[in-house]
C-alpha positions in Angstrom: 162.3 214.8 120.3 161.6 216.4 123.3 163.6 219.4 124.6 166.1 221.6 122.7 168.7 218.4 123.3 171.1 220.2 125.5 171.1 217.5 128.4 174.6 215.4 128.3 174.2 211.7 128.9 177.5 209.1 129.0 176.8 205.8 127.5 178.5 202.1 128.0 178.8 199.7 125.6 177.3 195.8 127.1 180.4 194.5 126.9 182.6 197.0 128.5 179.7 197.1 131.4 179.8 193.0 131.4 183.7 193.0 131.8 183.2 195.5 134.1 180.8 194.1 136.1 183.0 190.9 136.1 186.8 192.5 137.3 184.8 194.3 139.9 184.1 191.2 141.7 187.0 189.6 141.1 188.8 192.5 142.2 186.8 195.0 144.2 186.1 193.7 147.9 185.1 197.5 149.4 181.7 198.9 150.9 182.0 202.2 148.3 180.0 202.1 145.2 181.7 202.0 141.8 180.7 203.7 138.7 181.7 202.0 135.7 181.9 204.6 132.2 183.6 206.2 129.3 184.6 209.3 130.8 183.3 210.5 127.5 180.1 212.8 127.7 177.5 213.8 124.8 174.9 215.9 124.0 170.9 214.4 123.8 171.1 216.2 120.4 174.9 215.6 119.3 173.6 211.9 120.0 170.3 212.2 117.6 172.4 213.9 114.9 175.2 210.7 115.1 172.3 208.3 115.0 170.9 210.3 112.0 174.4 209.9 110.3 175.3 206.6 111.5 171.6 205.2 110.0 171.7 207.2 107.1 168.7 209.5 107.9 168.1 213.1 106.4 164.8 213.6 107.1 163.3 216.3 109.0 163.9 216.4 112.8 161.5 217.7 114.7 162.6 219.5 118.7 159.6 220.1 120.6 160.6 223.0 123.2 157.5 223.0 124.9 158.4 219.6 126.8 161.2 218.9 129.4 164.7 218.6 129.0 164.8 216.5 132.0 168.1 216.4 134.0 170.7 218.8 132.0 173.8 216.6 133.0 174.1 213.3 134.4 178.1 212.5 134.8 179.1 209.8 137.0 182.5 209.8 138.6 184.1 206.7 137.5 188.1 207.1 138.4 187.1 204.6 141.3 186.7 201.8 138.9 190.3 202.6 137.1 191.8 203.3 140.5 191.0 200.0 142.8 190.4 197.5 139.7 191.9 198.9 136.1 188.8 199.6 134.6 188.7 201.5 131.5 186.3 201.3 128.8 187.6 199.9 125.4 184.5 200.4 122.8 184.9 203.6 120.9 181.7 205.4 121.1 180.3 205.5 117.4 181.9 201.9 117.0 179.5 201.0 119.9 176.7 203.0 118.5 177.6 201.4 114.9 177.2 197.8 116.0 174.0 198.7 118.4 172.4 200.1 115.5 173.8 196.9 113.3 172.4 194.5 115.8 168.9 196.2 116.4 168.4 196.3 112.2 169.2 192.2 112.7 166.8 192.1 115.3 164.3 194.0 113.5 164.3 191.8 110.5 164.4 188.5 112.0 160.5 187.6 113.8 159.7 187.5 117.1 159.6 184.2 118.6 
């Protein structure tokens, strides 16, 4: 991985970002923009070690230091969404990471048509 995986990143699950997406335009008739999240904030290498776990990989990891980090934090504001429409994520975070993974081993087993 590039970097020592100290950048934070926030992550939404699809369906959270679809239902989302959806009560903001039933529900959201404003010119400011809306930032839909989790509130909840992890490190690039917190992340690769809950993937490691959540696959079942020991193996070796390997953090090239040389390369970027790129940005060290990107954390959107996303109280807008709770305030004006009731937005709050549901998905747990390592559910959401659980079935992503689930899904993409499907996907990697069944052929490409």
């Amino acid at each position: 991985m590039w970097g020592d995986g100290s950048p934070t990143r926030k992550f939404l699950y699809s369906t959270d970002a679809a239902r989302g997406i959806v009560m903001g335009t039933n529900f959201y008739n404003d010119s400011e923009p809306v930032n839909l999240g989790t509130g909840y904030e992890i490190s690039i290498k917190d992340l690769i070690d809950l993937i490691c776990e959540v696959m079942g990989y020991d193996g070796e990891l390997v953090w090239e230091t040389d390369k970027p980090n790129g940005q060290p934090r990107r954390c959107l504001d996303t109280q807008r969404a709770t305030e004006k429409f009731g937005f709050i994520a549901e998905m747990d975070f390592r559910q959401g990471l659980e079935k992503t993974i689930e899904w993409y081993r499907q996907q990697a087993g069944s052929p490409i048509s």
